[in-house]
C-alpha positions as CSV (number, residue, x, y, z in Angstrom):
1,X,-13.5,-24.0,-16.2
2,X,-10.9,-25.6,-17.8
3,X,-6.8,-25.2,-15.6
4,X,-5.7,-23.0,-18.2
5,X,-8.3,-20.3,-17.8
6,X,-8.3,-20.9,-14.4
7,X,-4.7,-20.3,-14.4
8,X,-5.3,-17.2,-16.1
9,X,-8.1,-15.8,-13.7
10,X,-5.8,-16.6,-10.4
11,X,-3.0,-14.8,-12.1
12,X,-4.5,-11.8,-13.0
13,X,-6.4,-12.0,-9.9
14,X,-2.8,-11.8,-8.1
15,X,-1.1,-9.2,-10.4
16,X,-4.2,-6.8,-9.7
17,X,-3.8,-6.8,-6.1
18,X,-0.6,-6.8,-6.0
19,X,-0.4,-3.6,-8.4
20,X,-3.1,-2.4,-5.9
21,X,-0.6,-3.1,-2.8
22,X,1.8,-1.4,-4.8
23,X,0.7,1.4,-5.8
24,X,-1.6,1.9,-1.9
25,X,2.2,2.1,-0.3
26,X,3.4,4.5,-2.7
27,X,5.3,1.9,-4.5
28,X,7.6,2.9,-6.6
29,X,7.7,6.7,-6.3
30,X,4.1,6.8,-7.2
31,X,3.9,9.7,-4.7
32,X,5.5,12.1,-6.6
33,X,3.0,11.9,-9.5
34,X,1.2,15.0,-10.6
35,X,-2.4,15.1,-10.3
36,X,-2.7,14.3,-14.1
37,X,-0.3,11.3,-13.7
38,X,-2.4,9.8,-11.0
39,X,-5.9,10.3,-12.8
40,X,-4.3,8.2,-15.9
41,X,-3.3,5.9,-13.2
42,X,-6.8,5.2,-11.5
43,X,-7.9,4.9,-15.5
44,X,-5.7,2.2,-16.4
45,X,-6.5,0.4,-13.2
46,X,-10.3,1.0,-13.6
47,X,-9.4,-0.1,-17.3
48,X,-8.0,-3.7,-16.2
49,X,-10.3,-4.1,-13.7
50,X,-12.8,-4.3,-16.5
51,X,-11.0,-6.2,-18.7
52,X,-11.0,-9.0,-16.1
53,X,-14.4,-8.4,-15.1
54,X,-15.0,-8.8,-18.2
55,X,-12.5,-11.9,-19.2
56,X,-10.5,-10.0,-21.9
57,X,-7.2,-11.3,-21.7
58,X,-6.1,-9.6,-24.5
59,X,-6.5,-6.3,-23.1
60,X,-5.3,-7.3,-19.4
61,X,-2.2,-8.4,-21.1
62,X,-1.8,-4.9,-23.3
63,X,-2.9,-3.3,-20.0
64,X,-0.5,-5.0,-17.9
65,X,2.9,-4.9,-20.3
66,X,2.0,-1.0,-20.3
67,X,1.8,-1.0,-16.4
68,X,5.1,-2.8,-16.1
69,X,6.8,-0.7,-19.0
70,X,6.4,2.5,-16.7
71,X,7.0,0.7,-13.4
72,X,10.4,-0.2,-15.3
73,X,11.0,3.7,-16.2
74,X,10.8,4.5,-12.1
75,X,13.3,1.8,-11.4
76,X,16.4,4.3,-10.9
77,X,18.9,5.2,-8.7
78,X,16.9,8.4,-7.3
79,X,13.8,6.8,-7.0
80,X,15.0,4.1,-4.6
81,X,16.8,6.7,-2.5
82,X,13.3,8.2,-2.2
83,X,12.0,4.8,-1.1
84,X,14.6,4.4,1.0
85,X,14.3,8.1,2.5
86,X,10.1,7.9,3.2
87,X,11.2,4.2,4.8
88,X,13.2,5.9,6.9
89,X,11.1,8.8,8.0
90,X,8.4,5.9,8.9
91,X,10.3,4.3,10.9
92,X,11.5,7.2,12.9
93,X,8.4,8.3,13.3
94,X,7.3,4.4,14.7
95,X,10.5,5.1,17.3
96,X,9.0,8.2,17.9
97,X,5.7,7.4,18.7
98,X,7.4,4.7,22.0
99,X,8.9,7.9,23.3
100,X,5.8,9.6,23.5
101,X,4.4,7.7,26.6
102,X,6.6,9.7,28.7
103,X,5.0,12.4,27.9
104,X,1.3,11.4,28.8
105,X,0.2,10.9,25.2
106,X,0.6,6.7,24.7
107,X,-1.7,5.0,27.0
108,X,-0.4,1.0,27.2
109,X,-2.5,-2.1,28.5
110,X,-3.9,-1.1,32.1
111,X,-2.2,2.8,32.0
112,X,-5.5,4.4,32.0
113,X,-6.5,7.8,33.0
114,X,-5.9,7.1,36.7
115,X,-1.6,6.2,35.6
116,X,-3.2,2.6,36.3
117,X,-4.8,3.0,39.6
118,X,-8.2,1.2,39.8
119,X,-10.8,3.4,41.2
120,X,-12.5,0.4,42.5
121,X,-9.6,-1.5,44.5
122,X,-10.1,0.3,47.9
123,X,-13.5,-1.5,47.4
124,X,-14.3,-4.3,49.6
């Protein structure tokens, strides 16, 4: 394999799993697609899957530029305050989840059932 093609493979390679990262976290609003939006979605990405199974670059490319095009569209004003707003409930819910242990339902590192009594230290 020549550097160029090479090139070519690691990039794609790249873009596809970073698209894949992308759209996995809800990406850019991604979560507010409709049903039909999301099937075209998993088409295109089946679509360049394919091409670069296959070694189309042509059709990657084509595939890609249309990809970006729409990821372009989402890049608004409300769309980020939707990021920003699901970012936000996550981490809540992460500050959440530390106050839980209070109430019995987060078990740390030697809490067990027993509140972190060993059955077994009376034991001689």
């Amino acid at each position: 394999m020549n550097k160029i093609t090479l090139g070519i493979f690691a990039f794609a390679i790249i873009a596809m799993l970073g698209v894949g990262l992308i759209s996995a976290q809800g990406g850019l609003g991604f979560k507010n697609m409709n049903e039909e939006d999301k099937a075209e979605f998993q088409a295109d990405r089946e679509a360049i899957r394919n091409a670069v199974e296959a070694g189309d670059y042509q059709i990657w490319k084509s595939l890609m530029e249309e990809r970006i095009s729409l990821m372009q569209e989402r890049l608004t004003e409300e769309e980020f305050q939707a990021i920003q707003e699901r970012h936000q409930e996550r981490e809540e819910n992460r500050e959440g989840f530390g106050q839980r242990k209070g109430m019995g339902m987060h078990r740390g590192t030697g809490e067990g059932r027993r509140g972190g009594e060993c059955p077994f230290s009376d034991a001689e």
